[in-house]
N, C-alpha and C positions, 0 to 999 in steps of 0.2 A: 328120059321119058317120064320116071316116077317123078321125076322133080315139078315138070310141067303139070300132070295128072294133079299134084296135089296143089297148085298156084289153082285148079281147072272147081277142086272138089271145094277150094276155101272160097273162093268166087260164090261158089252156089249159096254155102251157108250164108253169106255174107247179104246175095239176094233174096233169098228166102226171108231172111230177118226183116230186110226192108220191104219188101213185098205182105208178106203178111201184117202190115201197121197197116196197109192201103185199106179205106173202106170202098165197098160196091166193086170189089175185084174177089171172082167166085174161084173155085179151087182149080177147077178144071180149064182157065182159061190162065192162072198163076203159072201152072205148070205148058198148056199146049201155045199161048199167046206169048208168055214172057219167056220161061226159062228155057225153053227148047228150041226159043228164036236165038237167043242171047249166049247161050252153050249146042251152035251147032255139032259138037266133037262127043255130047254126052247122050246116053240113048233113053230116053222118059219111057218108058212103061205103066199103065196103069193096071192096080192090082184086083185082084179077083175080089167080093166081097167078103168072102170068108175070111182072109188075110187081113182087109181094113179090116172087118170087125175083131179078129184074134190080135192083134199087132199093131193096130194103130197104126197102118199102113196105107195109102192114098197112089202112093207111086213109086217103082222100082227105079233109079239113077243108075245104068252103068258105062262105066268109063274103063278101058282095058279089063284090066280083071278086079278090079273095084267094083261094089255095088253098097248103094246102102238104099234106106229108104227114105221116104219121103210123109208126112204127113202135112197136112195144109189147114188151119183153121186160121181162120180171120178172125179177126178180135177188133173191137172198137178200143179208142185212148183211153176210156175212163172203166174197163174189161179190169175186173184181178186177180189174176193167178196167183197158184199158188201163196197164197199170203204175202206179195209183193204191193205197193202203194205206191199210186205216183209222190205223193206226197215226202218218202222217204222210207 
């Protein structure tokens, strides 16, 4: 069962990463439209505002006794964090 769980948890990041390159896709439709279609087995939660604002928290993932969070920000290709460059 752990085994599956975590094939269930890398999945998500794996969506998340690619979902979040998407432009004109809003946070709240990443998580109710994509990720909770596509992991029927994992339970989306949305967080209270005091938590996103303390925690950079958007949404609660839990899966058996697993939980972590979720934040969602969109970013455009030419976006740079953290002192990252597409260029190199």
């Amino acid at each position: 069962m752990q085994k599956a769980q975590d094939k269930q948890l890398e999945d998500v990041r794996t969506l998340i990463s690619a979902l979040a390159n998407t432009s004109g896709i809003h946070e709240k439709s990443v998580v109710n439209d994509v990720l909770a279609k596509l992991l029927p087995n994992i339970l989306f939660e949305e967080c209270n505002p005091e938590l996103d604002y303390a925690g950079d928290v958007d949404y609660v993932a839990k899966l058996g006794n697993s939980q972590f969070g979720i934040q969602v920000k969109l970013i455009k290709a030419d976006d740079n964090y953290e002192g990252h460059s597409r260029s190199g």
